[in-house]
N, C-alpha and C positions, 0 to 999 in steps of 0.2 A: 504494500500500500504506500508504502514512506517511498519509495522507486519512481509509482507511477504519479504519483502526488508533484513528485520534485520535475520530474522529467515533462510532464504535465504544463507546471508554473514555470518553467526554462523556457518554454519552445513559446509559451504565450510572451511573455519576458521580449524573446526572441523577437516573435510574431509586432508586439505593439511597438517595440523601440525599432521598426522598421530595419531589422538585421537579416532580414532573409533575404539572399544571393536571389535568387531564382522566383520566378513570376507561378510558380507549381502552386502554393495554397491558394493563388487568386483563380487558378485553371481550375483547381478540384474543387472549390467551392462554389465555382461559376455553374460548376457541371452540376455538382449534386444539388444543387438551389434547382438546375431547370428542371431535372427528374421530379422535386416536387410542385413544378408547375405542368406535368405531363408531357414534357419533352426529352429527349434521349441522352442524358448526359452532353449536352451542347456548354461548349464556352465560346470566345469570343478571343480570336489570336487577329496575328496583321493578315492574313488574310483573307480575311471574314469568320466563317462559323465552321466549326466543329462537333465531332463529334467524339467522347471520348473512347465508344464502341467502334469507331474508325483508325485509335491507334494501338492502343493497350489492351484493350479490352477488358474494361474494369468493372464487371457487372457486379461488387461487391457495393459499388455506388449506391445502385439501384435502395440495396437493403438500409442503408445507411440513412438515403433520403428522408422517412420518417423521422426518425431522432434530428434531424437537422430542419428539418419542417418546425420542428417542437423550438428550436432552440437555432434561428437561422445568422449566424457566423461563423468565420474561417476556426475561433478557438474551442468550436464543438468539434470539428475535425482533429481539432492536437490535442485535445483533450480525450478522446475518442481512441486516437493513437498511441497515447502515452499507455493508458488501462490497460489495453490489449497486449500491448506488449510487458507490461508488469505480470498481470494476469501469466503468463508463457513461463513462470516462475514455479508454478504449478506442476506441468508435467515433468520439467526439468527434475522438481524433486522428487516425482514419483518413477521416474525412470532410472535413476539416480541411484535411487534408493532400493529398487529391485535388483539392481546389477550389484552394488555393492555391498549393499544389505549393513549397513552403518547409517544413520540419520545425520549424523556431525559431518559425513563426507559429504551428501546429499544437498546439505543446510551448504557449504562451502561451494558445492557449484550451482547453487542457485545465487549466490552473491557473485560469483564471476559472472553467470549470465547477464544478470540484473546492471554489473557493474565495466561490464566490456566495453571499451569503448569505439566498436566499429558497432554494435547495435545501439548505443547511446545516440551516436550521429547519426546515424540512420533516424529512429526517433526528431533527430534534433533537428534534420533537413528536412524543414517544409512535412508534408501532407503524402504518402506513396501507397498504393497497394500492397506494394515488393513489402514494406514493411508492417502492413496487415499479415502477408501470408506469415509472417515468421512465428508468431504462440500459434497459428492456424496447422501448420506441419509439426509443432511441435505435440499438440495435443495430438494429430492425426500419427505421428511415432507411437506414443504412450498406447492412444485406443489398440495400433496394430498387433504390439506384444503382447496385450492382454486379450486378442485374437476377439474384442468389441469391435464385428464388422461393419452393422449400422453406423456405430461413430464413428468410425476409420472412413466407412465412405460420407460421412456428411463434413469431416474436417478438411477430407482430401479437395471436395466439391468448392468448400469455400475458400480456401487456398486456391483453389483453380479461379474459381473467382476473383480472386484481388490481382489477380496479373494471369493474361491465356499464358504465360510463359512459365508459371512456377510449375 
C-alpha cells in the first residue's frame, strides 16, 4: 500500500509540476475520455484523429473508461497505474513463497519488486498499457502453477489486453 501510495503521489507530483517528457498521458486520456463518450479510443495528434485501436491496440482502455467517466482526469490514470502495479506485490509473494517455502525470502523479493527501479520508471513514465500488463502476467504466472485455468486464462486475456504485443 505504502508503494503504491508513494508511486501514486510521484507521478501526480510529476504529472502537475509539468515534468513529463512525452505528450503519452494527454494521448491516453484523450483516448479513454472519448471511449466514455462512445467513440473508439480516439485522440487528437498533428495529424488529425486517431485511433488508439489503430496502433497499440489497447482495449484494456475500453475497461478503464468507467472508473474514469467517475472521476474524468489524467491522475485517475496514474493513480490507477500506481495500484496495479503495487497490487503485483501479491503474487510475487505467493510465488515466492511456494518455490522457496520461507516467508522472510518471499517478504524480501516483494521489496525488490516493489522497489526496482526499471518498474518504478516505468510506473513513473507517463500512463502505458506495457505497464498495466506487468501485476496482469504476474498474477497470470501464480494462477498457472497453481494449475487455476479460468484465472490463468482471464489474467492472460487482460494482459493481452493492455498491449496486442505482451
Amino acid at each position: 500500500i505504502f508503494v503504491g501510495v508513494m508511486l501514486a503521489t510521484l507521478s501526480i507530483q510529476k504529472y502537475r509540476g509539468y515534468n513529463v517528457g512525452m505528450f503519452d498521458i494527454g494521448i491516453m486520456s484523450q483516448a479513454i475520455w472519448s471511449a466514455t463518450q462512445g467513440r473508439p479510443l480516439e485522440f487528437t495528434i498533428y495529424n488529425g484523429q486517431l485511433s488508439r485501436l489503430g496502433l497499440h491496440v489497447e482495449i484494456i482502455y475500453f475497461l478503464i473508461s468507467p472508473i474514469y467517466a467517475l472521476f474524468p482526469q489524467p491522475t485517475t490514470l496514474l493513480i490507477l497505474q500506481s495500484l496495479l502495479f503495487a497490487i503485483g506485490a501479491i503474487p510475487v509473494f505467493r510465488i515466492t513463497r511456494r518455490h522457496l517455502k520461507e516467508p522472510r525470502l518471499a517478504l524480501a523479493l516483494v521489496v525488490i519488486y516493489l522497489f526496482y527501479p526499471v518498474a518504478q520508471t516505468a510506473v513513473l513514465f507517463d500512463f502505458h498499457g506495457d505497464t498495466l500488463a506487468m501485476p496482469l502476467l504476474l498474477f497470470a504466472l501464480d494462477s498457472l502453477e497453481e494449475h487455476h485455468w479460468k484465472s490463468y486464462a482471464f489474467f492472460i486475456t487482460f494482459a493481452l489486453f493492455s498491449k496486442f504485443y505482451v
